[in-house]
LUMLUMKOL-442584 format. One record per residue (C-alpha): residue in three letters; residue number from 1; x, y, z. Coordinates in steps of 0.05 Angstrom, whole numbers, padded with zeros to 5 digits, always signed. Each point is the difference from the previous one (the first is absolute). Layout:
<vexzas>
<vexza resn="ALA" resi="NUM" px="X" py="Y" pz="Z"/>
...
</vexzas>
This chain:
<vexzas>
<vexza resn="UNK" resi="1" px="+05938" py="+00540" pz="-00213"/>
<vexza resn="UNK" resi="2" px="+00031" py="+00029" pz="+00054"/>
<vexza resn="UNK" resi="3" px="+00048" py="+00050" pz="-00009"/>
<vexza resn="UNK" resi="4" px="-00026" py="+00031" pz="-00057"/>
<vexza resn="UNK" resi="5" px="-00033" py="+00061" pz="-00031"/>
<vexza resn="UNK" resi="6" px="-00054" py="-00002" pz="-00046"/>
<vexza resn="UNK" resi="7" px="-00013" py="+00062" pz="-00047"/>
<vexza resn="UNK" resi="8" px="-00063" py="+00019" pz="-00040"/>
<vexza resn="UNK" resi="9" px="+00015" py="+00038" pz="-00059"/>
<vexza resn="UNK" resi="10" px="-00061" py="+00047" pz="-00021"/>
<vexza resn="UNK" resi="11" px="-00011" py="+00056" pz="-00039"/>
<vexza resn="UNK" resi="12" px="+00000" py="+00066" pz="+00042"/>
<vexza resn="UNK" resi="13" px="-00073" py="+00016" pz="-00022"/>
<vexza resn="UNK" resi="14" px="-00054" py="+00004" pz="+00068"/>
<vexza resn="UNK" resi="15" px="-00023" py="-00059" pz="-00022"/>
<vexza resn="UNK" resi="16" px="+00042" py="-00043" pz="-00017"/>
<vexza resn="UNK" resi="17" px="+00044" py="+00015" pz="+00073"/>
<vexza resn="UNK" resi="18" px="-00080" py="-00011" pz="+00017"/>
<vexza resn="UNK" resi="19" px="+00008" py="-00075" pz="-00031"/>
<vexza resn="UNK" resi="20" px="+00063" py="-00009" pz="+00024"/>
<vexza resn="UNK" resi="21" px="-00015" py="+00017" pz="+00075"/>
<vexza resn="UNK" resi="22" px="-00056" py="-00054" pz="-00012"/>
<vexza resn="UNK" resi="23" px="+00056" py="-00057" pz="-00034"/>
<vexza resn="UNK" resi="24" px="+00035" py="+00024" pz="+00069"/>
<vexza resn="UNK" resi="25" px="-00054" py="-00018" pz="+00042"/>
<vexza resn="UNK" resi="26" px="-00012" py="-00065" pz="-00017"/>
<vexza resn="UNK" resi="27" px="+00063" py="-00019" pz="-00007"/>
<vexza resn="UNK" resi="28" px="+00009" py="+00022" pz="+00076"/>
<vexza resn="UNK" resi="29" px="-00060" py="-00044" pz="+00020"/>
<vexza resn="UNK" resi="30" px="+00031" py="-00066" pz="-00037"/>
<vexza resn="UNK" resi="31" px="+00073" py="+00020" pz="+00017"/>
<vexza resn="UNK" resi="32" px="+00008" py="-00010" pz="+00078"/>
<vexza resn="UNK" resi="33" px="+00072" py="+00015" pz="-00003"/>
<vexza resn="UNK" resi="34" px="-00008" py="+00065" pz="-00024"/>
<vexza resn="UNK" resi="35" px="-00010" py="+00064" pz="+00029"/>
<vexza resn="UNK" resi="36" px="-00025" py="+00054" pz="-00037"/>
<vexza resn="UNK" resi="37" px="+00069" py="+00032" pz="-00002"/>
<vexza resn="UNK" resi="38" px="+00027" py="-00061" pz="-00042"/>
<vexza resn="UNK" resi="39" px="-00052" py="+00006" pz="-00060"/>
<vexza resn="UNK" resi="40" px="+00022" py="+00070" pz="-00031"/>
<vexza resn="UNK" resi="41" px="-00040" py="+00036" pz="-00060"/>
<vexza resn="UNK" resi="42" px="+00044" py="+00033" pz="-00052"/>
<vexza resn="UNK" resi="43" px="-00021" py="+00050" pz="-00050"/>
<vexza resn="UNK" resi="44" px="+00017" py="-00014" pz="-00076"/>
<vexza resn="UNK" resi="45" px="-00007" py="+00047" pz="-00058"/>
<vexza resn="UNK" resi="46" px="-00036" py="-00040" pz="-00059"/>
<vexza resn="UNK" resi="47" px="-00005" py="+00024" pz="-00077"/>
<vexza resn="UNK" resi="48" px="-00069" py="+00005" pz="+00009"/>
<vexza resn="UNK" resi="49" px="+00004" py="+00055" pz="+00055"/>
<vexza resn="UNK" resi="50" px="+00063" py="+00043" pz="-00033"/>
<vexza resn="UNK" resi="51" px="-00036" py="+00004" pz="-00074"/>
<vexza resn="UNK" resi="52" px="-00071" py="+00033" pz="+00005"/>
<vexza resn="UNK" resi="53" px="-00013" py="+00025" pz="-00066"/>
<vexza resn="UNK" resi="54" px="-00006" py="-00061" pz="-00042"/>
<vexza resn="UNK" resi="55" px="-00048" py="-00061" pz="+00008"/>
<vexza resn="UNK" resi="56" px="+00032" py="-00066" pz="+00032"/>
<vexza resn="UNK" resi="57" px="+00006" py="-00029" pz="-00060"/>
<vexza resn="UNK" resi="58" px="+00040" py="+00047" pz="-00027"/>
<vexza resn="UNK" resi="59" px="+00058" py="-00001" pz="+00055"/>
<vexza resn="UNK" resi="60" px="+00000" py="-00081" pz="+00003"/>
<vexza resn="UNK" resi="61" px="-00066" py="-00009" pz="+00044"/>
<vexza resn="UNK" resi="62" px="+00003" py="-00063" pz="+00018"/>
<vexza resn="UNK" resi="63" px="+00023" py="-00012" pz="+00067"/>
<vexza resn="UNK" resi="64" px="+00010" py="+00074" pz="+00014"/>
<vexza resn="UNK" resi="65" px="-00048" py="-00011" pz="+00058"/>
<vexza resn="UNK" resi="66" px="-00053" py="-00042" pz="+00029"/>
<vexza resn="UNK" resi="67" px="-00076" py="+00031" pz="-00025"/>
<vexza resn="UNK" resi="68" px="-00065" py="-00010" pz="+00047"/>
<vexza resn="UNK" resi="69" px="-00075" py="-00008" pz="-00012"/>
<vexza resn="UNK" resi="70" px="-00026" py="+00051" pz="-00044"/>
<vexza resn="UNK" resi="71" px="-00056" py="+00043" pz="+00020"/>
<vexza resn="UNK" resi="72" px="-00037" py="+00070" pz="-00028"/>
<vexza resn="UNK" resi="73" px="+00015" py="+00068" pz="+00027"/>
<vexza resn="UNK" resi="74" px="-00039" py="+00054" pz="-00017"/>
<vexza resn="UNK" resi="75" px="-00014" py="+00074" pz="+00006"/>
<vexza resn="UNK" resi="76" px="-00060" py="-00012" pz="+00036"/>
<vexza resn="UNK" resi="77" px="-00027" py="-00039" pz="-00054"/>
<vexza resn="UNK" resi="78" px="-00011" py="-00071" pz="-00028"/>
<vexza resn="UNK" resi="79" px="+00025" py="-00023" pz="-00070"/>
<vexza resn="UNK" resi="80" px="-00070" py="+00000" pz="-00021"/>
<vexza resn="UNK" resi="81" px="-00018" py="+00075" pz="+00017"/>
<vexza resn="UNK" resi="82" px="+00064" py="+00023" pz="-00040"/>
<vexza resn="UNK" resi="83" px="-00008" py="+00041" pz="-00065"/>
<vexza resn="UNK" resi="84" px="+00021" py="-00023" pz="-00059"/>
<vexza resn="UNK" resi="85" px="+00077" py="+00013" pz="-00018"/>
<vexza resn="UNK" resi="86" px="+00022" py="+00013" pz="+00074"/>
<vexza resn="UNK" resi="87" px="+00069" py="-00022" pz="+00023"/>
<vexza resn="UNK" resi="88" px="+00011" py="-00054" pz="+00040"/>
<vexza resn="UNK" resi="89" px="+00077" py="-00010" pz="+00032"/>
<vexza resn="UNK" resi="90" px="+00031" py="-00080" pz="-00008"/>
<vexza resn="UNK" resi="91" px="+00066" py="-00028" pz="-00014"/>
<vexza resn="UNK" resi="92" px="-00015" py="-00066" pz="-00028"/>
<vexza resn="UNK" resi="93" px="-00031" py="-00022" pz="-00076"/>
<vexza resn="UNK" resi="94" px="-00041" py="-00047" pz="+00041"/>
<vexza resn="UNK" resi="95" px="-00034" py="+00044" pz="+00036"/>
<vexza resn="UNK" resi="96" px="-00013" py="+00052" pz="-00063"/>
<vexza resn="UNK" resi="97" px="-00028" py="-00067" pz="-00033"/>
<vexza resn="UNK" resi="98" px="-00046" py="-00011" pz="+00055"/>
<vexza resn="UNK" resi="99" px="-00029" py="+00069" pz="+00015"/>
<vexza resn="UNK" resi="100" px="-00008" py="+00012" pz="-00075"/>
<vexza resn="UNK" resi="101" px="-00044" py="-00075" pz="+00003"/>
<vexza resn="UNK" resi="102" px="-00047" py="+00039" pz="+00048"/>
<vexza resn="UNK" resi="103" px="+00005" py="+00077" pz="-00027"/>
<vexza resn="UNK" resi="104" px="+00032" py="-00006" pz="-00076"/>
<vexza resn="UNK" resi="105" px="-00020" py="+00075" pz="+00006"/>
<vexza resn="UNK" resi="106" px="+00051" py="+00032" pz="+00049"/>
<vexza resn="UNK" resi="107" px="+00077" py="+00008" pz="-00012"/>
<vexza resn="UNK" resi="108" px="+00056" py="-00039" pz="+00048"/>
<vexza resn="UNK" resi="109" px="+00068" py="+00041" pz="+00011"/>
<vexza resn="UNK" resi="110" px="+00068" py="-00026" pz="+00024"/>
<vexza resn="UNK" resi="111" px="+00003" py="+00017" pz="+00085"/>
<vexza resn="UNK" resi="112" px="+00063" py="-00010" pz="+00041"/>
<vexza resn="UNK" resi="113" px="+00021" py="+00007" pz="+00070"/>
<vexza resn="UNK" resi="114" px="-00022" py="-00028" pz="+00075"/>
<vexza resn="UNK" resi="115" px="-00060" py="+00002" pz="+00029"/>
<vexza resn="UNK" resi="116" px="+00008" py="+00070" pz="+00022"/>
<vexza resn="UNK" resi="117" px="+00023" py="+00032" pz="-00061"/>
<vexza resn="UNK" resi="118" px="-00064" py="-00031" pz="-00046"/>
<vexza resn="UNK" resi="119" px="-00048" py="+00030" pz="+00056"/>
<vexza resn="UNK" resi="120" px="+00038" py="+00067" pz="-00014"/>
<vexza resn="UNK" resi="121" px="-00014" py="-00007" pz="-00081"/>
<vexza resn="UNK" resi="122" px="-00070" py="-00022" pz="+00013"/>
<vexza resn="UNK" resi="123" px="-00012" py="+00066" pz="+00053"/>
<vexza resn="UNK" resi="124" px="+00033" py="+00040" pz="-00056"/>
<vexza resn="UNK" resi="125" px="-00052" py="-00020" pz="-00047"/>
<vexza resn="UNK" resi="126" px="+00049" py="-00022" pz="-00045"/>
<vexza resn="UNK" resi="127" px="-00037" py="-00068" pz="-00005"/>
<vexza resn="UNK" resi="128" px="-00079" py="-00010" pz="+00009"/>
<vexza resn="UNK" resi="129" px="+00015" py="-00059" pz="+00023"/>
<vexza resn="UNK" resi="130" px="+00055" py="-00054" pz="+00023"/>
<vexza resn="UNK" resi="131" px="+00012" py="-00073" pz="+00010"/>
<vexza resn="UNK" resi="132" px="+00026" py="-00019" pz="+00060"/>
<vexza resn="UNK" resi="133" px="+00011" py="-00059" pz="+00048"/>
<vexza resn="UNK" resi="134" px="-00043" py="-00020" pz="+00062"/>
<vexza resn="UNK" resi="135" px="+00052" py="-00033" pz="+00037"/>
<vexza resn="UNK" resi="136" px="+00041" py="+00052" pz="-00002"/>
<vexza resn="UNK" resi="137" px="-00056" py="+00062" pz="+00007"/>
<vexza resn="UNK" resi="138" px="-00032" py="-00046" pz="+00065"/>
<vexza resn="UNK" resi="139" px="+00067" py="-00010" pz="+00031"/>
<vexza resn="UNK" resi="140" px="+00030" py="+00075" pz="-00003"/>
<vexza resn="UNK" resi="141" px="-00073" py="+00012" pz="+00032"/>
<vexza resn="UNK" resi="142" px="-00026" py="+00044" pz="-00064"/>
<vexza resn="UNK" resi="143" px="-00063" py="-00027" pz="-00004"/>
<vexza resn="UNK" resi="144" px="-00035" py="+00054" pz="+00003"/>
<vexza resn="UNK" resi="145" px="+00023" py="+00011" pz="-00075"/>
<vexza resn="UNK" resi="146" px="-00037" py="-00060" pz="-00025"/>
<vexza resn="UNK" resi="147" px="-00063" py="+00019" pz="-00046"/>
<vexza resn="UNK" resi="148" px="-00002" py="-00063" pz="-00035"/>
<vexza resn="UNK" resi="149" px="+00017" py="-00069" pz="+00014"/>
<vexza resn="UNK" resi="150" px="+00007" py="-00052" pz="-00052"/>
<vexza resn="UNK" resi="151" px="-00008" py="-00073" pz="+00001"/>
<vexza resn="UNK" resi="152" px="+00047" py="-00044" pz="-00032"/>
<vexza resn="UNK" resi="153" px="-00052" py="-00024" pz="-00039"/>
<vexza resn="UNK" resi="154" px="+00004" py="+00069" pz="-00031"/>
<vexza resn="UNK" resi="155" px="+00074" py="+00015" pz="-00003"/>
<vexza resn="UNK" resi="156" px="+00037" py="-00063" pz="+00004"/>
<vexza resn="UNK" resi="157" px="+00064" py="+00012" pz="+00034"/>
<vexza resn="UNK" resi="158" px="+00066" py="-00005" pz="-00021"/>
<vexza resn="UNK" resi="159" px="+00030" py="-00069" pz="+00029"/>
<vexza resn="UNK" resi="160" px="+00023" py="-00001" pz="+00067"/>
<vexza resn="UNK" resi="161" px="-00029" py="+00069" pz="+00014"/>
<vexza resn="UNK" resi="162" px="-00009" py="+00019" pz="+00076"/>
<vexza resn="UNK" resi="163" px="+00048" py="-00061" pz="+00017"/>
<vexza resn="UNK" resi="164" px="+00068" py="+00017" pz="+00047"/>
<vexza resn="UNK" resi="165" px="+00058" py="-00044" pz="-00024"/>
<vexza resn="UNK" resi="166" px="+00051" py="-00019" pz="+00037"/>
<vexza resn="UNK" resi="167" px="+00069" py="-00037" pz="-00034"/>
<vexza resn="UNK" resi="168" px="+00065" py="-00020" pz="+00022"/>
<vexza resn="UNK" resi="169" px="+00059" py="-00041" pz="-00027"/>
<vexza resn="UNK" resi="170" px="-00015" py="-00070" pz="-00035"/>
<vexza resn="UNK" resi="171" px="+00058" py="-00026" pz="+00042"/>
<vexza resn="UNK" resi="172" px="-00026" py="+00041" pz="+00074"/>
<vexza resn="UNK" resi="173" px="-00034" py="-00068" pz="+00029"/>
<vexza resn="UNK" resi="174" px="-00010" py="+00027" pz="+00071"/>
<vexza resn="UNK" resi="175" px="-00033" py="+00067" pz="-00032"/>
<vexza resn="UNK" resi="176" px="-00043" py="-00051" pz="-00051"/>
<vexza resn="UNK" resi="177" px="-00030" py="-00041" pz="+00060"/>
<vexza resn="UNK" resi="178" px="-00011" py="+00074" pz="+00039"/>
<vexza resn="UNK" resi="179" px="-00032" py="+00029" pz="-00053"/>
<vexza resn="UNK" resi="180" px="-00054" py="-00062" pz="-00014"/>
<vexza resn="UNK" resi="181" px="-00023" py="+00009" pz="+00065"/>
<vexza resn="UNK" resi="182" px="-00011" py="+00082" pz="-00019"/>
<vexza resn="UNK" resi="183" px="-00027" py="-00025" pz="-00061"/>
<vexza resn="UNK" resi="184" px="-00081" py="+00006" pz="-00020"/>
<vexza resn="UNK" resi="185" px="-00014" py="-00075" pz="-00019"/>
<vexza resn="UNK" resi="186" px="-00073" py="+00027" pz="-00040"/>
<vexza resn="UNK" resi="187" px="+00030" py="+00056" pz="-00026"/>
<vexza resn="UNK" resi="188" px="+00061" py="-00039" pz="-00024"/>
<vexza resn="UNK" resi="189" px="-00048" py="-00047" pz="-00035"/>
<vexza resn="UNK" resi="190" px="-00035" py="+00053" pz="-00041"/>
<vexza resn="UNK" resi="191" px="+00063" py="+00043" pz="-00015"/>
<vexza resn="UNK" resi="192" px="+00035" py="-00076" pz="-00034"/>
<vexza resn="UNK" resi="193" px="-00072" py="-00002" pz="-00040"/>
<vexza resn="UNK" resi="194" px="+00013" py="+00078" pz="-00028"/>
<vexza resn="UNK" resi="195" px="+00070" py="+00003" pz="-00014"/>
<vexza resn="UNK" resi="196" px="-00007" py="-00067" pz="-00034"/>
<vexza resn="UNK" resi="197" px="-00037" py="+00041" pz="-00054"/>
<vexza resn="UNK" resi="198" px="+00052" py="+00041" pz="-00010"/>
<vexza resn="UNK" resi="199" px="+00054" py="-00052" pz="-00014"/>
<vexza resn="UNK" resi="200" px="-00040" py="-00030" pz="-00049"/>
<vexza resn="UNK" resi="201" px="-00009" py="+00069" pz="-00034"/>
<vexza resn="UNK" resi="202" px="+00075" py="+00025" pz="+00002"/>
<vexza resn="UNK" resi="203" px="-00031" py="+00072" pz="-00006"/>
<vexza resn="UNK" resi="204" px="+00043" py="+00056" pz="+00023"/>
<vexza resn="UNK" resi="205" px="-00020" py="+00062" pz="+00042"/>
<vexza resn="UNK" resi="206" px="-00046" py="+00024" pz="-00065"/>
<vexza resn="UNK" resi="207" px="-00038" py="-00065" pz="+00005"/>
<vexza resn="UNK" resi="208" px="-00072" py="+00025" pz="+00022"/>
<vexza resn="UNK" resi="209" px="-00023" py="-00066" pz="+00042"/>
<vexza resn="UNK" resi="210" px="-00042" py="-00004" pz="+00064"/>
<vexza resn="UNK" resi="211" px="-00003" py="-00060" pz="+00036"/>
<vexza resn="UNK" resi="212" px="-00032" py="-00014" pz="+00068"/>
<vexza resn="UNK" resi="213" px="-00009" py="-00069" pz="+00043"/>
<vexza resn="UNK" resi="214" px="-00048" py="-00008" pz="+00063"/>
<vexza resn="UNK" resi="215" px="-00008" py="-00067" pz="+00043"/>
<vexza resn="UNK" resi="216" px="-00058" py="-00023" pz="+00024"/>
<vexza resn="UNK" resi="217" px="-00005" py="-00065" pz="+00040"/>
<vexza resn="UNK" resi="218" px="+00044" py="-00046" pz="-00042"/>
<vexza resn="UNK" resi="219" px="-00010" py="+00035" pz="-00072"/>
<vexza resn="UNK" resi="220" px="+00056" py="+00054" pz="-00026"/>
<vexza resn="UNK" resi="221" px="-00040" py="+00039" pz="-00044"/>
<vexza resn="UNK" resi="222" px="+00033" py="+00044" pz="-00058"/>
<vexza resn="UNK" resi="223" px="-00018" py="+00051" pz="-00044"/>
<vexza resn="UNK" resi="224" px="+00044" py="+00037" pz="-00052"/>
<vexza resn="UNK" resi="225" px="-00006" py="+00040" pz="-00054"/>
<vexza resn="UNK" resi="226" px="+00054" py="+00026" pz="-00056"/>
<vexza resn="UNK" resi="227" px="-00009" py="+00067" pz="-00048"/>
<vexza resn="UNK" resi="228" px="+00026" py="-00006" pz="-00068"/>
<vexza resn="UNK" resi="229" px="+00060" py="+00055" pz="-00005"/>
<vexza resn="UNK" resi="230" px="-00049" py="+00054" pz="-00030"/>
<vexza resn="UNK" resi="231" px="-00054" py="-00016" pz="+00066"/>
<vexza resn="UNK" resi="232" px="-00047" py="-00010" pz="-00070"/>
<vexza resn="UNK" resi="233" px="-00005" py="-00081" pz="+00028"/>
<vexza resn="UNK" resi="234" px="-00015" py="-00033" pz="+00058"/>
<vexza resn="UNK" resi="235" px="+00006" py="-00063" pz="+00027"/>
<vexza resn="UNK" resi="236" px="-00016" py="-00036" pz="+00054"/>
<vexza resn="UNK" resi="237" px="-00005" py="-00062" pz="+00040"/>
<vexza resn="UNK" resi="238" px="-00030" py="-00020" pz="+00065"/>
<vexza resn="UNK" resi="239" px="+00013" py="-00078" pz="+00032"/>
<vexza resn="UNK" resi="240" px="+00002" py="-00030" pz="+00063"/>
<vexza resn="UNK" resi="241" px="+00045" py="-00068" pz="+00030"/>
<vexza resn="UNK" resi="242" px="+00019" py="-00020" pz="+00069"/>
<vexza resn="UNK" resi="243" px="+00045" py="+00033" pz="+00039"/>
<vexza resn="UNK" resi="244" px="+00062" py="-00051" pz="-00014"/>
<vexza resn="UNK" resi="245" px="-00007" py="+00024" pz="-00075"/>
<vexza resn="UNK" resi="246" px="+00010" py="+00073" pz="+00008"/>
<vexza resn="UNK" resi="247" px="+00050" py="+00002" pz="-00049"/>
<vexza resn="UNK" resi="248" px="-00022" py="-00054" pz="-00049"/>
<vexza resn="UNK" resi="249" px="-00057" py="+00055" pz="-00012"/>
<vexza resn="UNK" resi="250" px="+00038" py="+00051" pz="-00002"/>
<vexza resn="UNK" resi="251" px="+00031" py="-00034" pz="-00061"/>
<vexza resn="UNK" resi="252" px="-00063" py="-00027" pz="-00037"/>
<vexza resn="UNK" resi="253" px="-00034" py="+00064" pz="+00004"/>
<vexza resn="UNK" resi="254" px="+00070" py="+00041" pz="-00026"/>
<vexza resn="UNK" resi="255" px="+00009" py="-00055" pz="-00058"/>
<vexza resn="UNK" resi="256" px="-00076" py="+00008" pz="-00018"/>
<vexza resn="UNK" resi="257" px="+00003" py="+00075" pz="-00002"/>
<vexza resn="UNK" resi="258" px="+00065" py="+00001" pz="-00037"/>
<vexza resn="UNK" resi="259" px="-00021" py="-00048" pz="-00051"/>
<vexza resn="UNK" resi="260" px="-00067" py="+00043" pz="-00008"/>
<vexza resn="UNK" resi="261" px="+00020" py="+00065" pz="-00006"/>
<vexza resn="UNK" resi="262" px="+00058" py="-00018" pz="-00053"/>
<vexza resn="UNK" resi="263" px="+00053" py="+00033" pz="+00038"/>
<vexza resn="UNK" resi="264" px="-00032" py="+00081" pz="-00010"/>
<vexza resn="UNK" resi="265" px="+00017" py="+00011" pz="+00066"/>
<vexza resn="UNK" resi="266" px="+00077" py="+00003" pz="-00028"/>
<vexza resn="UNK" resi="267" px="+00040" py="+00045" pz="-00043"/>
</vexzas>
C-alpha cells in the first residue's frame, strides 16, 4: 500500500474528529508503512448537522450520522426526583418511548445540535432535563455533567450505539485486509447480532427499536425490544447462541418480534 493516502471522512463535530483521531490511531499501529502524514482526516458537512430544527426522521435520519450509548443528563437531578410534566430534551421516538415506560408523567421535546449546543439549552433551562450519550460526554471529558447513568437494561440502546465504523470500497482489497486488522473482532460480533434485527424489521429512521448484544465466554447474548408506532406497545425479546451465530440471532429474534407485534411498529 505504498504510495498511497488514506483519508477519514468525519463529521466536523469535537467528537466525531475525536473518533476519527482514534480510527487514525489504530490504523497507524496496524499500518507500518504509514506515517501519520499519509492518513489525513477530512471534515464533511452531513444533513444531520445543517438542519437543526426538525427531528431526524423528519430530514431522512437514517444514516445522517452514527448515534452512541445513551445515557441521562440532568439538572442536578435524577429521572425519579423530577416533577411531574417537566421537559426532557431527545431526538429519537425510541427514546420518548422509553423514558415515558419509566415516567409516563413528564413531557419529551424535539432537541438538536452537538454536544455543546444541548449543554447550552439545558443551562438555559430550556429543558429540565436531556438525553445524551456517554461515549461521547466521557470522551470530550464532560463528565462532570453526568447526574445519572443508565444501564442498558434500562434504556436499551439504539443498535450499534457507541461503535466507530470504519468503510471503504467493496473493490479496495489492500484497505479491506488493513482495516480487519483495525477491526474489533467482539465488538464486530455483537454489532452483526443488532443490525441483524433491523434487516429483518425494514423499519426506517421512525422505527422505535433498541437492540443490544454482549459476549461472554462463548455465548452472544441479545436483547431487543420494539414500540408499536404510538410507544402504546412494547415488545421484547432476550436470547442467547454462540458466538459463530451472531447473526442467525439477530434474525430469529427480528422475525419473532415482527411476527408478534403485527407490524405496529410501521406506518
Amino acid at each position: 500500500m505504498k504510495n498511497r493516502k488514506i483519508i477519514i471522512g468525519s463529521r466536523g463535530s469535537k467528537l466525531a474528529l475525536i473518533y476519527a483521531e482514534k480510527a487514525r490511531e489504530n490504523i497507524l499501529k496496524h499500518a507500518k508503512d504509514f506515517g501519520i502524514e499519509d492518513v489525513d482526516i477530512k471534515e464533511i458537512a452531513t444533513k444531520g448537522d445543517q438542519v437543526q430544527d426538525k427531528r431526524l426522521s423528519e430530514v431522512g435520519g437514517k444514516g445522517l450520522f452514527s448515534k452512541s450509548i445513551e445515557i441521562e443528563l440532568l439538572n442536578n437531578k435524577n429521572l425519579k426526583d423530577l416533577k411531574s410534566n417537566s421537559v426532557i430534551g431527545t431526538s429519537s421516538f425510541r427514546r420518548e418511548f422509553q423514558i415515558k415506560k419509566i415516567r409516563s408523567d413528564v413531557q419529551c421535546k424535539l432537541i438538536r445540535g452537538n454536544i455543546d449546543t444541548r449543554l447550552r439549552k439545558l443551562d438555559e433551562n430550556l429543558y429540565d432535563a436531556i438525553i445524551l450519550s456517554y461515549a461521547g460526554i466521557n470522551s470530550l471529558g464532560l463528565n462532570k455533567s453526568i447526574t445519572q447513568t443508565f444501564s442498558t437494561s434500562e434504556i436499551i440502546p439504539c443498535a450499534g450505539q457507541g461503535v466507530i465504523a470504519l468503510q471503504c470500497r467493496e473493490n479496495d482489497i489492500e484497505l479491506i485486509k488493513l482495516l480487519d486488522l483495525v477491526n474489533h473482532k467482539k465488538t464486530y460480533d455483537c454489532i452483526k447480532a443488532e443490525r441483524s434485527v433491523l434487516k429483518i424489521l425494514e423499519g426506517d429512521c421512525e422505527t422505535a427499536v433498541g437492540a443490544y448484544a454482549n459476549i461472554e465466554g462463548e455465548k452472544i447474548t441479545l436483547e431487543v425490544e420494539l414500540f408499536s408506532l404510538d410507544g402504546k406497545n412494547r415488545f421484547y425479546l432476550k436470547s442467547s447462541k454462540g458466538i459463530e451465530e451472531a447473526e442467525e440471532l439477530g434474525i430469529e429474534i427480528g422475525s419473532a418480534l415482527k411476527k408478534q407485534s403485527n407490524n405496529s411498529y410501521k406506518k
